[in-house]
Backbone as JSON, one array per atom type, in Angstrom:
{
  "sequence": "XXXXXXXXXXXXXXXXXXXXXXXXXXXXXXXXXXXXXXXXXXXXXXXXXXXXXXXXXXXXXXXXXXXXXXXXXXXXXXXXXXXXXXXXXXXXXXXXXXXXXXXXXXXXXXXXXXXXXXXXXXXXXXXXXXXXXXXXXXXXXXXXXXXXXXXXXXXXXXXXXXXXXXXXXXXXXXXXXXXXXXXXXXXXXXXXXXXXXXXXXXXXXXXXXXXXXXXXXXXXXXXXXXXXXXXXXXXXXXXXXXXXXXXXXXXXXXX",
  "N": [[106.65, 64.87, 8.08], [107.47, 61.74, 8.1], [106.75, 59.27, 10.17], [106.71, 56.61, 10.27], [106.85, 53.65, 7.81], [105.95, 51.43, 5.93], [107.53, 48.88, 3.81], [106.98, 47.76, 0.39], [105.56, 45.34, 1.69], [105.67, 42.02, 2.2], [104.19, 38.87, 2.75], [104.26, 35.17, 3.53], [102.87, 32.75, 4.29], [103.42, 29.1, 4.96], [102.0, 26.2, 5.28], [101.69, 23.16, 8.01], [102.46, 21.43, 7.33], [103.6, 21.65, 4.95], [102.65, 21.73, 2.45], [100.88, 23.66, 1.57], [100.78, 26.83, 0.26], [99.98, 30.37, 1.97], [99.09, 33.98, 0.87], [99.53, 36.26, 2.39], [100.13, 39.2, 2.32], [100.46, 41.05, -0.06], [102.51, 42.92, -1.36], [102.59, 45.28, 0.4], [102.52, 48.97, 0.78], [102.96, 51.91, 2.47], [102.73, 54.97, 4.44], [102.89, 56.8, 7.23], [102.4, 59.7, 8.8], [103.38, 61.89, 11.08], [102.24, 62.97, 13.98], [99.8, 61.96, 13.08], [96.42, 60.02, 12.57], [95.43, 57.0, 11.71], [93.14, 54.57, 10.35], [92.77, 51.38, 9.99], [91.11, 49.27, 7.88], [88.81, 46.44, 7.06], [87.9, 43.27, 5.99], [87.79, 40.14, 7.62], [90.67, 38.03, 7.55], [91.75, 39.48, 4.77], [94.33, 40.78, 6.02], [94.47, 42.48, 7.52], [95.6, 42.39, 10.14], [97.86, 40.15, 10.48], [99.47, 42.74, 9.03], [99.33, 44.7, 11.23], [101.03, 43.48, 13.01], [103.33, 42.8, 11.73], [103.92, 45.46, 11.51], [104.33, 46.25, 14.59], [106.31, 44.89, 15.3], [106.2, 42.04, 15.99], [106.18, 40.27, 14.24], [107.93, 39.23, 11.17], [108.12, 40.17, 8.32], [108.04, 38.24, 5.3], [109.24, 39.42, 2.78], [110.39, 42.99, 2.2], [110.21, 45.94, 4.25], [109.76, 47.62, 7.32], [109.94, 51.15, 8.59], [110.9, 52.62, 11.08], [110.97, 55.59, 12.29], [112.9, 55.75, 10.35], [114.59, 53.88, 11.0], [114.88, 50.85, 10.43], [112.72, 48.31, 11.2], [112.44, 45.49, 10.79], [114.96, 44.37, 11.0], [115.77, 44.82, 13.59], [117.76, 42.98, 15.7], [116.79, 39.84, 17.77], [117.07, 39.87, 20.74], [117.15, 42.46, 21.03], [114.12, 43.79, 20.43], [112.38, 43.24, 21.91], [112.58, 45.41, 24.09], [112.96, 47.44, 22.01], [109.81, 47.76, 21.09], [108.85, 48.42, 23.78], [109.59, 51.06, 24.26], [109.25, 52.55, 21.8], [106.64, 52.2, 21.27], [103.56, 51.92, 21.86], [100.78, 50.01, 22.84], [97.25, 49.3, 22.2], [95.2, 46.88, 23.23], [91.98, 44.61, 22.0], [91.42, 43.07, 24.33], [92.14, 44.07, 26.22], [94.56, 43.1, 28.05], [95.57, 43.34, 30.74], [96.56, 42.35, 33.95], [95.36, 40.4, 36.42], [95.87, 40.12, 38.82], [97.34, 42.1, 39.61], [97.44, 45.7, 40.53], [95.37, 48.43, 38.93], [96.87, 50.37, 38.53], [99.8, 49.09, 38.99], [99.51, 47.45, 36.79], [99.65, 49.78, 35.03], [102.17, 50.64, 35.48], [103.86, 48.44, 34.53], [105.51, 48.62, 32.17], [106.82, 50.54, 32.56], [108.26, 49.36, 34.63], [109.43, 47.98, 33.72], [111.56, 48.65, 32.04], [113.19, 49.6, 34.01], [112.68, 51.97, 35.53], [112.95, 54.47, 37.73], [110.56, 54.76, 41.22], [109.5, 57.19, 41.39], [109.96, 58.64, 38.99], [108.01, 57.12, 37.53], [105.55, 57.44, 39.05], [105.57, 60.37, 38.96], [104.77, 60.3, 36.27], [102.75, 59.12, 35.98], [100.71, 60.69, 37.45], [99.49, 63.76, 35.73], [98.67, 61.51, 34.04], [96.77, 60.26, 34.67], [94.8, 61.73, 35.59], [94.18, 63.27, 33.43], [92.56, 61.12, 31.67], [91.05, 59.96, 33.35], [90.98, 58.65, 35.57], [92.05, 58.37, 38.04], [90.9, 58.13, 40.58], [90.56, 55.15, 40.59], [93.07, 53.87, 40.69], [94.27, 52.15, 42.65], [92.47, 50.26, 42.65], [91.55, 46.63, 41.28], [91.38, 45.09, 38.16], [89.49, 43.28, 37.97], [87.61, 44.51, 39.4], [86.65, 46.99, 38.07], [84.83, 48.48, 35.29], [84.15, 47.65, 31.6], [85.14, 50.05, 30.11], [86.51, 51.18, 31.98], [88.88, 49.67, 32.33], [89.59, 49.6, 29.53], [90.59, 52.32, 29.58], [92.6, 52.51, 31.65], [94.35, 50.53, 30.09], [94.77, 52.53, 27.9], [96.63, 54.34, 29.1], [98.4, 52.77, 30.06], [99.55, 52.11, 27.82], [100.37, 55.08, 27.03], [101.98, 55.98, 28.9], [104.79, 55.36, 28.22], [105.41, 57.25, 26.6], [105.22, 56.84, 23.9], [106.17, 56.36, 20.4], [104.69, 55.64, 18.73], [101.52, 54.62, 18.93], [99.78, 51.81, 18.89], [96.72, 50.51, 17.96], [94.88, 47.86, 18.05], [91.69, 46.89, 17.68], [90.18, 48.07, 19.6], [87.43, 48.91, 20.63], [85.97, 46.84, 20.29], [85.56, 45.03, 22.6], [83.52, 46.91, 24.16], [80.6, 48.72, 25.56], [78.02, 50.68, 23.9], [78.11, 53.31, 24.87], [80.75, 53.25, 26.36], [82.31, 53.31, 23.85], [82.23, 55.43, 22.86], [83.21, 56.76, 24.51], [85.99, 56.58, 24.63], [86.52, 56.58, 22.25], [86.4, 59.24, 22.11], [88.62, 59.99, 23.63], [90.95, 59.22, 22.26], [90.24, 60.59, 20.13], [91.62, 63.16, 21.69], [93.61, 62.95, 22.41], [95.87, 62.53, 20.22], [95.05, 65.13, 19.06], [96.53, 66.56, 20.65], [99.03, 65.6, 19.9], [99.9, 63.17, 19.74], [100.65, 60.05, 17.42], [98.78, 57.77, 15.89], [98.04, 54.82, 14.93], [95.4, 52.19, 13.97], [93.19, 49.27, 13.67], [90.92, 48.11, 12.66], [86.87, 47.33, 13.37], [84.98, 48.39, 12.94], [82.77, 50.72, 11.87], [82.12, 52.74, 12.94], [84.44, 53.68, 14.67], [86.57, 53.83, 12.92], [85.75, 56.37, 11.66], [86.7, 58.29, 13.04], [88.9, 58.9, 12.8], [92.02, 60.26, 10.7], [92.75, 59.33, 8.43], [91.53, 56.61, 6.26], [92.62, 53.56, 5.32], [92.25, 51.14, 3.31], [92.67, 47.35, 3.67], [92.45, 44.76, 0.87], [92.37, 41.19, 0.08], [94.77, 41.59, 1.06], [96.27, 43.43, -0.26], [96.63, 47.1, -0.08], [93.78, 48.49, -0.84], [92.41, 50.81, -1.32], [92.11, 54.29, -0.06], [90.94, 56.67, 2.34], [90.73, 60.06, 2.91], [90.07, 62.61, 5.5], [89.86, 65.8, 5.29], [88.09, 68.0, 5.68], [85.47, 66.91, 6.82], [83.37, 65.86, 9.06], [82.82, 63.54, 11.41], [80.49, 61.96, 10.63], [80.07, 62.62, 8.07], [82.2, 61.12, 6.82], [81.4, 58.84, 8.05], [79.53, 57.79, 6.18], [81.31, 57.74, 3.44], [83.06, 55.6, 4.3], [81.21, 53.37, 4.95], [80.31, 53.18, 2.29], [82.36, 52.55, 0.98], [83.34, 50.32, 2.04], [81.02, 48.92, 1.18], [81.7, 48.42, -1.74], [84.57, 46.86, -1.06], [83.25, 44.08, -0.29], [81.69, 43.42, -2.28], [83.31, 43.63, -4.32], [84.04, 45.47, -5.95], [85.57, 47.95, -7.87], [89.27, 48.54, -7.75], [90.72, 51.48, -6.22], [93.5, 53.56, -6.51]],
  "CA": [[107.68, 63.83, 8.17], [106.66, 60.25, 7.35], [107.12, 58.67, 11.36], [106.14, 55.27, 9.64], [106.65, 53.69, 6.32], [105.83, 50.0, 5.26], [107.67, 49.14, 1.55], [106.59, 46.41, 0.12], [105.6, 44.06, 2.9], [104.89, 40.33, 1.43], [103.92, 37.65, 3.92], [103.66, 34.07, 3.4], [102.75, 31.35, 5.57], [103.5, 28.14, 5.25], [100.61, 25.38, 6.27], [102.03, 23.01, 8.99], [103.14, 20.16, 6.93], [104.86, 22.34, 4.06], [102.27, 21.26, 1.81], [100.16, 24.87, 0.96], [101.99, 28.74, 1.29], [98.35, 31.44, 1.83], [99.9, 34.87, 0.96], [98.64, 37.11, 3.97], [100.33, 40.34, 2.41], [100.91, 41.16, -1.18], [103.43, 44.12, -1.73], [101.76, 46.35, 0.89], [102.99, 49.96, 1.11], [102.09, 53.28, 2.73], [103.47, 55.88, 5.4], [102.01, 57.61, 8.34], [103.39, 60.93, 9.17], [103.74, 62.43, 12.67], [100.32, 63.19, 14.76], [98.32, 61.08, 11.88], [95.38, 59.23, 13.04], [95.02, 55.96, 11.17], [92.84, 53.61, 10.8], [93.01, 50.3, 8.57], [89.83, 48.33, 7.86], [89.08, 44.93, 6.07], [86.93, 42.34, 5.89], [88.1, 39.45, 8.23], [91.28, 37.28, 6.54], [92.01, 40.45, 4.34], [95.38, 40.62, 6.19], [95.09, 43.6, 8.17], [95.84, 41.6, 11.9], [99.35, 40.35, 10.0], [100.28, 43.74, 9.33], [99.59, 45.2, 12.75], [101.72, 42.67, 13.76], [104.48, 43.15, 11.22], [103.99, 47.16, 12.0], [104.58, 46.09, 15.48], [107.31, 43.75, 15.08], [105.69, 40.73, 16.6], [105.86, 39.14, 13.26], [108.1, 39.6, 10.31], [107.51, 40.09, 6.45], [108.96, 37.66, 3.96], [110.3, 40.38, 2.35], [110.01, 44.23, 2.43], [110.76, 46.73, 5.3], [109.24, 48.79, 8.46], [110.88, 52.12, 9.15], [110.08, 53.94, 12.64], [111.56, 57.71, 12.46], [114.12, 55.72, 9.56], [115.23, 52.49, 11.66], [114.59, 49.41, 9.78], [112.2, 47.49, 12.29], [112.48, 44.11, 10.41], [116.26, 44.07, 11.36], [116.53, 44.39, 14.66], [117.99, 41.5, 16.49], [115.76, 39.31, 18.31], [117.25, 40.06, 22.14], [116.66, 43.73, 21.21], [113.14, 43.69, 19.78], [110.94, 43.75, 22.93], [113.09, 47.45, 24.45], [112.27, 48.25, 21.24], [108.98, 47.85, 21.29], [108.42, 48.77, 24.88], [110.01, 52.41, 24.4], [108.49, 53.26, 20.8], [105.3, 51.87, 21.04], [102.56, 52.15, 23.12], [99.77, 49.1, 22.48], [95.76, 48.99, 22.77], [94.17, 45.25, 22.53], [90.59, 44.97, 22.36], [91.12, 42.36, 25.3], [93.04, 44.85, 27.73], [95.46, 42.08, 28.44], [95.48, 43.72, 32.2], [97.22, 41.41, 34.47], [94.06, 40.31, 37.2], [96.61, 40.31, 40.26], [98.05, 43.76, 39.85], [96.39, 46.96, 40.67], [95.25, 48.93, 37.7], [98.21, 51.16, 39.24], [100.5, 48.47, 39.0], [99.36, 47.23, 35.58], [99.98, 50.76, 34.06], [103.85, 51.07, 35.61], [104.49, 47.71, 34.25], [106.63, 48.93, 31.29], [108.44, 51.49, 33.12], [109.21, 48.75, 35.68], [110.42, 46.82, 33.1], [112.85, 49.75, 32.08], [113.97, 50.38, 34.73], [112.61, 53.79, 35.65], [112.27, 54.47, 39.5], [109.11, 54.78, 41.58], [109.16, 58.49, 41.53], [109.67, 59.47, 37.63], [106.73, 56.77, 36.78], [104.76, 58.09, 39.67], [105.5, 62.04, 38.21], [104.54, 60.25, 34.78], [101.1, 58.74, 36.12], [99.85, 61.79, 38.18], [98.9, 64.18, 35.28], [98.2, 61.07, 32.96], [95.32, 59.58, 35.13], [93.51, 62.84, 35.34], [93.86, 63.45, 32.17], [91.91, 59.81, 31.29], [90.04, 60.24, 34.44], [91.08, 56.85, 36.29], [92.67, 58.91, 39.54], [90.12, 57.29, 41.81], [90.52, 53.54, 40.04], [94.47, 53.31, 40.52], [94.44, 51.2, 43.62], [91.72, 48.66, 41.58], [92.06, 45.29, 40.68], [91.0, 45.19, 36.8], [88.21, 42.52, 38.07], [86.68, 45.31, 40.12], [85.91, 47.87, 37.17], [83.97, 48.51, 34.24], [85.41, 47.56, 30.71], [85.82, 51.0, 29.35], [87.17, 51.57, 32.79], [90.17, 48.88, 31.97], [90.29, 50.27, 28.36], [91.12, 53.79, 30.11], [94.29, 51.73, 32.1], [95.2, 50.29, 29.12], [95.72, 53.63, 26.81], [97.8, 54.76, 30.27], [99.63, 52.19, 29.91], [100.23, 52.73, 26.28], [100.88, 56.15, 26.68], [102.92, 56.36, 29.86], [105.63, 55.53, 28.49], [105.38, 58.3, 25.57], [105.67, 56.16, 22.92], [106.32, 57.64, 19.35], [103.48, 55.72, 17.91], [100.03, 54.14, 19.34], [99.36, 51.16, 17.64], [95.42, 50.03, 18.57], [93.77, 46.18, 17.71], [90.17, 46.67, 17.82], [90.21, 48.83, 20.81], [86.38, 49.23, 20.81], [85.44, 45.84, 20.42], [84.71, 44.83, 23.91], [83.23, 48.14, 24.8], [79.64, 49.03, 25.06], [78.42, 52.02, 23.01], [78.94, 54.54, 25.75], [82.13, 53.13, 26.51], [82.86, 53.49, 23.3], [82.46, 56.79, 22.54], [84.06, 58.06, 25.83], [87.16, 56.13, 24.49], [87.21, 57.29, 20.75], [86.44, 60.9, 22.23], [89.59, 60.65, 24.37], [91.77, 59.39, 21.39], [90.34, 62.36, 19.24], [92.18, 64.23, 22.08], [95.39, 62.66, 22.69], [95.94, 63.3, 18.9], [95.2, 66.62, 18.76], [97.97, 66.72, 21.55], [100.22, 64.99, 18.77], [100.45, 61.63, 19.53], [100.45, 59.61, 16.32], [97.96, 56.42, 16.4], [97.47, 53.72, 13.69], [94.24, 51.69, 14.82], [93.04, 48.26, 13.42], [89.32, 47.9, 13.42], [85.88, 46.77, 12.47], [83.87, 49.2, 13.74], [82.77, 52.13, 11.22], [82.03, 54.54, 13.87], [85.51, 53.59, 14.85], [87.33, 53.93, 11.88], [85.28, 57.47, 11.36], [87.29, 59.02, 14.59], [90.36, 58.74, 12.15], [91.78, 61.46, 9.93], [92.65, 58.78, 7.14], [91.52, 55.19, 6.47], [93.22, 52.59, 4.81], [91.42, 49.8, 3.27], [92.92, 46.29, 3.01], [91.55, 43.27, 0.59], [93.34, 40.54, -0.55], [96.54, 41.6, 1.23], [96.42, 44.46, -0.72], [95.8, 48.42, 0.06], [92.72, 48.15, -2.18], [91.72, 52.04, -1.37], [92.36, 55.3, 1.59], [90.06, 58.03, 2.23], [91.08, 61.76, 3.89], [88.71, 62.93, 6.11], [89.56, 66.64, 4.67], [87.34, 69.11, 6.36], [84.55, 66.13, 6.54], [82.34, 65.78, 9.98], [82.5, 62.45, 11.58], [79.19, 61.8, 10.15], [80.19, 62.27, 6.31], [83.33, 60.08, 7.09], [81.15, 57.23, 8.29], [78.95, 57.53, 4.67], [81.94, 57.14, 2.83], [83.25, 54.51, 4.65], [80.38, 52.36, 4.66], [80.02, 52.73, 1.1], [83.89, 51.87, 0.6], [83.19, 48.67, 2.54], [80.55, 47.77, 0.37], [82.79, 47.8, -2.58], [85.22, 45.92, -0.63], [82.39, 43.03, 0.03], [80.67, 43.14, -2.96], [83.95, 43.1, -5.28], [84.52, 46.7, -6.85], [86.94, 48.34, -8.37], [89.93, 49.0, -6.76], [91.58, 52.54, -6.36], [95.21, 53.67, -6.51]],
  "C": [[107.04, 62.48, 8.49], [107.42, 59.88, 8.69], [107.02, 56.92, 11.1], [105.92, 54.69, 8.59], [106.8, 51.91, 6.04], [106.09, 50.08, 3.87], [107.81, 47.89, 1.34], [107.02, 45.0, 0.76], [104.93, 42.73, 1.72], [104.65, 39.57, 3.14], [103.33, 36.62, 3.77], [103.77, 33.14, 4.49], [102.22, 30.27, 5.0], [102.75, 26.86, 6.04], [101.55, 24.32, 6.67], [102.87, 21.63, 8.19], [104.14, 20.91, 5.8], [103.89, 21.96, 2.56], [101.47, 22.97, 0.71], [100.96, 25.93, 1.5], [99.97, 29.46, 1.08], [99.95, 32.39, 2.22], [99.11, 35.78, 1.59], [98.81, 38.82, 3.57], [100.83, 40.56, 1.03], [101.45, 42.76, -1.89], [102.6, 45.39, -1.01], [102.51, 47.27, 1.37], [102.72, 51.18, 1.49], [103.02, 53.81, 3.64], [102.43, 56.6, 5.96], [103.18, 58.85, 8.75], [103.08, 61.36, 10.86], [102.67, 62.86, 13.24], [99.73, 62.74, 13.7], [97.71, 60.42, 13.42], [94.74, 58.26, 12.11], [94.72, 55.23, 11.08], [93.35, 52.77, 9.47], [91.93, 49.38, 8.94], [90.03, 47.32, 6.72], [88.27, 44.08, 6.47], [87.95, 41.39, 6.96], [89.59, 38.24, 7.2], [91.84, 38.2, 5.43], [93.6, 40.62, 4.53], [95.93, 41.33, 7.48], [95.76, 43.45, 9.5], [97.51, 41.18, 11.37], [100.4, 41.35, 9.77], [100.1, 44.48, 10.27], [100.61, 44.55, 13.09], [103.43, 42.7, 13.44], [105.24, 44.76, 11.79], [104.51, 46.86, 13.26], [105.37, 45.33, 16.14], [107.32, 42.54, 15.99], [105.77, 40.25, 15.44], [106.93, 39.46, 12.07], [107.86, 39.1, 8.76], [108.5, 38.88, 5.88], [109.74, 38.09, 3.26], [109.4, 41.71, 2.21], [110.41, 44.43, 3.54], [109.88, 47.36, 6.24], [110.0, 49.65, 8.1], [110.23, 52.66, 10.02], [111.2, 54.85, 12.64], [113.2, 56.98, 11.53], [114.47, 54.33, 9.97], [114.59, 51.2, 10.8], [114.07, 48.13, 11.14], [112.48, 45.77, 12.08], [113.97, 43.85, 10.41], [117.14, 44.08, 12.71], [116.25, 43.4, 15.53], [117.04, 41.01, 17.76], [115.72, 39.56, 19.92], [117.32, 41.52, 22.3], [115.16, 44.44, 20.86], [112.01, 44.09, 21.17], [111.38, 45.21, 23.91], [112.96, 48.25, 23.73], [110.62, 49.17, 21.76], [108.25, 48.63, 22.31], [109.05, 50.44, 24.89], [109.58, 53.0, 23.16], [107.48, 52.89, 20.43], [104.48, 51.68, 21.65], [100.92, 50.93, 22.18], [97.97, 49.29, 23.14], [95.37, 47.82, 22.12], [92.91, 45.91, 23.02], [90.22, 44.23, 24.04], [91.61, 43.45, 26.51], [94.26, 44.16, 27.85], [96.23, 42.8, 29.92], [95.44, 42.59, 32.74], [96.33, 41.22, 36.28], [94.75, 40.67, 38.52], [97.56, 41.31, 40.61], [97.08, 44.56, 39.66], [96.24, 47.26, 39.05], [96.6, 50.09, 37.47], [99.85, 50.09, 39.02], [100.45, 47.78, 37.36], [100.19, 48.38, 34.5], [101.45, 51.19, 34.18], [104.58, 49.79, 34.92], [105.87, 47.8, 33.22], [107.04, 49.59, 31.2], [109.15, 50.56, 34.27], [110.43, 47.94, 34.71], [111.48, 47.17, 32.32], [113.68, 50.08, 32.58], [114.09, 51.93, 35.5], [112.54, 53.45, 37.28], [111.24, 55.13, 39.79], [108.76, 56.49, 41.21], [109.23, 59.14, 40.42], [108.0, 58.54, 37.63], [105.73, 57.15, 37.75], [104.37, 59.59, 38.67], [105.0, 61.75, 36.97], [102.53, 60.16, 34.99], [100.5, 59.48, 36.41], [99.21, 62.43, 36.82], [98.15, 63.2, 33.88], [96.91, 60.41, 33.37], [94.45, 60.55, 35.6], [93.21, 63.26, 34.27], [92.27, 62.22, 31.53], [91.01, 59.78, 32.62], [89.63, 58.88, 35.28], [91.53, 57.26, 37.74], [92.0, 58.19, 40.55], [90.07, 56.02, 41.98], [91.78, 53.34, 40.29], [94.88, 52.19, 41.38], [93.2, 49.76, 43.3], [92.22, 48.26, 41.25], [90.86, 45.72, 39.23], [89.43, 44.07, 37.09], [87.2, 43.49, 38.91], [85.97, 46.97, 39.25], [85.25, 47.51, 36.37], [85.08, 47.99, 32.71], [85.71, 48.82, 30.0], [86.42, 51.6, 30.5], [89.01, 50.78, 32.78], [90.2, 49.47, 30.34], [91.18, 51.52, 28.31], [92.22, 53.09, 30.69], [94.71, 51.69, 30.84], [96.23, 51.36, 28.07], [96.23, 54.25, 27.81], [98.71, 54.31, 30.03], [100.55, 52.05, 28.39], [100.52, 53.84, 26.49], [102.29, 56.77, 27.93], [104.78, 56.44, 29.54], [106.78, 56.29, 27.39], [106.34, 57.86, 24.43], [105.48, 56.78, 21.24], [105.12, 57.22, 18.41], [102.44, 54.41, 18.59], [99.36, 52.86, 18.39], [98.05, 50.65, 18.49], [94.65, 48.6, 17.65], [92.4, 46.24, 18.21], [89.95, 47.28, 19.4], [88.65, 49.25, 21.35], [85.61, 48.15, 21.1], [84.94, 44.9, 21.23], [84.15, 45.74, 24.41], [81.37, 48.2, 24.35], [79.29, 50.51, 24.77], [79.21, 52.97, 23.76], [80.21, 54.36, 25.84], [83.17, 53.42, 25.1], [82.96, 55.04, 22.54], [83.1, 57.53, 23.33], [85.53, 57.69, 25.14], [87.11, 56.81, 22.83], [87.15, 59.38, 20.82], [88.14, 61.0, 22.85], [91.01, 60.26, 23.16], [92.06, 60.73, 20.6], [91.36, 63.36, 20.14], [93.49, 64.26, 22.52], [96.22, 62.49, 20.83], [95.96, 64.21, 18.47], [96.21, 66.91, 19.62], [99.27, 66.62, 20.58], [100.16, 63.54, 18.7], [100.02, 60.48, 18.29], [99.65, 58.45, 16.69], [97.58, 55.76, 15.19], [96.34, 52.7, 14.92], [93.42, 50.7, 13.75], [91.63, 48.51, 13.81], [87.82, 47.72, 12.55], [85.14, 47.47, 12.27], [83.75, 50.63, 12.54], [83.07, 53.02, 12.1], [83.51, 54.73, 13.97], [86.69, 54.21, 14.22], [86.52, 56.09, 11.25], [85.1, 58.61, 11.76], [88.7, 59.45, 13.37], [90.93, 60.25, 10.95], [92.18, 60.94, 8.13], [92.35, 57.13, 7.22], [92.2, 54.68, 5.33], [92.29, 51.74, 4.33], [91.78, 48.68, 2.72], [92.04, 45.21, 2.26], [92.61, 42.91, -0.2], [94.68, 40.36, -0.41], [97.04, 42.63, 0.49], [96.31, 46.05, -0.44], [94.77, 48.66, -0.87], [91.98, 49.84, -2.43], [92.03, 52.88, 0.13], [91.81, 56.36, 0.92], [91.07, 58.95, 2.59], [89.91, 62.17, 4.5], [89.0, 65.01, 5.88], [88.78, 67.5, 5.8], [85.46, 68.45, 6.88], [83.96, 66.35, 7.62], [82.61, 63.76, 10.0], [81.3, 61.25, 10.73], [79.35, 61.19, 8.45], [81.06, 61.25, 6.29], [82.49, 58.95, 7.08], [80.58, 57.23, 7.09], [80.16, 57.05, 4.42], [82.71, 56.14, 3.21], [82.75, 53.4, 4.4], [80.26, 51.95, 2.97], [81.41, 52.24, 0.23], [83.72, 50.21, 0.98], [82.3, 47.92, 1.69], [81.02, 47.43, -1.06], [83.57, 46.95, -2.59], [84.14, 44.69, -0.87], [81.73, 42.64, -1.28], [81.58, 43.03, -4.37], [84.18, 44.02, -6.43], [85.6, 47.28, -6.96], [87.96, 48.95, -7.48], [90.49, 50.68, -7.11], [92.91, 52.69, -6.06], [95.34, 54.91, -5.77]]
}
């Protein structure tokens, strides 16, 4: 069951005087089904940061549609849009965007406070989710007193706390050094195999070679998507890399 379906997204923008339109998204369509693991790669300007954004209804299309589990995302009203958001979607930036003067404990209840839940469900929510991610000893930290794959671990808490139906990730590796980044694409691999669905934005082969399908935008287009099939991390990243250099170098597209 298709949990996610972009149909033909466009997206133009308008340069500041009214003088040039740049088309950011040219009839882009696909679907993610229920525990997928997706990434979407692209050269820089490609588009793919517009449609995270559309996907995530921070931005809408010119024309075309979202659907989350059927709902038409590009229609709901503007004073219902962020309860949306905050109850079917669970966010990873590459920045953290962890709030310096709240605990890491206080960071990760933020969007059950802002629900409305009381202390004692989002407590019962945090207990088995910060052993799981292995932050139990960090909860009473300030975000200036850890590591950064120690604030990347808050962050997918706080994306997941508040068991959101789909994981959307912006370069989630991209401040991380290697180690950090492998502890963090190991613990996705495993909150996936749990179920939880995850689309994931990113530059990073290795990154994109955690995934169980990639996407590949150019031009604002879907220009090509693998399957990772019965593949090995390993074979994944080959064909990746050698997808990208098609992308870069101006080869043929696939359907």
């Amino acid at each position: 069951m298709a949990i996610l379906e972009a149909q033909g997204l466009k997206k133009i923008y308008t340069t500041r005087f009214g003088g040039n339109q740049v088309q950011a998204l040219r009839e882009v369509s696909f679907s993610v089904e229920a525990g997928e693991y997706v990434a979407i790669m692209g050269e820089s300007g490609s588009g793919k940061t517009t449609l995270l954004n559309i996907l995530a209804a921070l931005d809408k299309p010119t024309s075309g549609q979202v659907l989350l589990e059927g709902k038409n995302v590009t229609r709901i009203p503007e004073k219902h849009l962020a309860a949306f958001r905050r109850e079917k979607l669970g966010f990873v930036f590459q920045d953290f965007h962890l709030l310096d003067t709240f605990t890491l404990e206080d960071n990760i209840f933020l969007p059950l406070v802002l629900g409305g839940k009381d202390y004692r469900e989002m407590s019962g929510r945090l207990k088995p989710l910060a052993e799981k991610l292995g932050i139990s000893a960090l909860l009473k930290k300030y975000p200036y007193e850890v590591s950064g794959g120690q604030k990347q671990r808050a962050a997918v808490a706080r994306a997941l706390i508040t068991r959101p139906r789909l994981v959307l990730a912006d370069e989630p590796t991209g401040a991380l050094d290697s180690r950090a980044t492998d502890s963090l694409l190991g613990l996705f691999a495993r909150i996936n195999q749990e179920g939880q669905t995850i689309l994931m934005v990113t530059h990073s082969v290795k990154a994109a070679s955690h995934a169980g399908r990639v996407l590949f935008i150019r031009d604002g287009q879907v220009f090509h998507q693998l399957y990772r099939g019965q593949e090995t991390n390993e074979q994944l990243y080959q064909r990746i890399s050698h997808t990208l250099t098609l992308l870069t170098t101006g080869g043929e597209r696939h359907d």
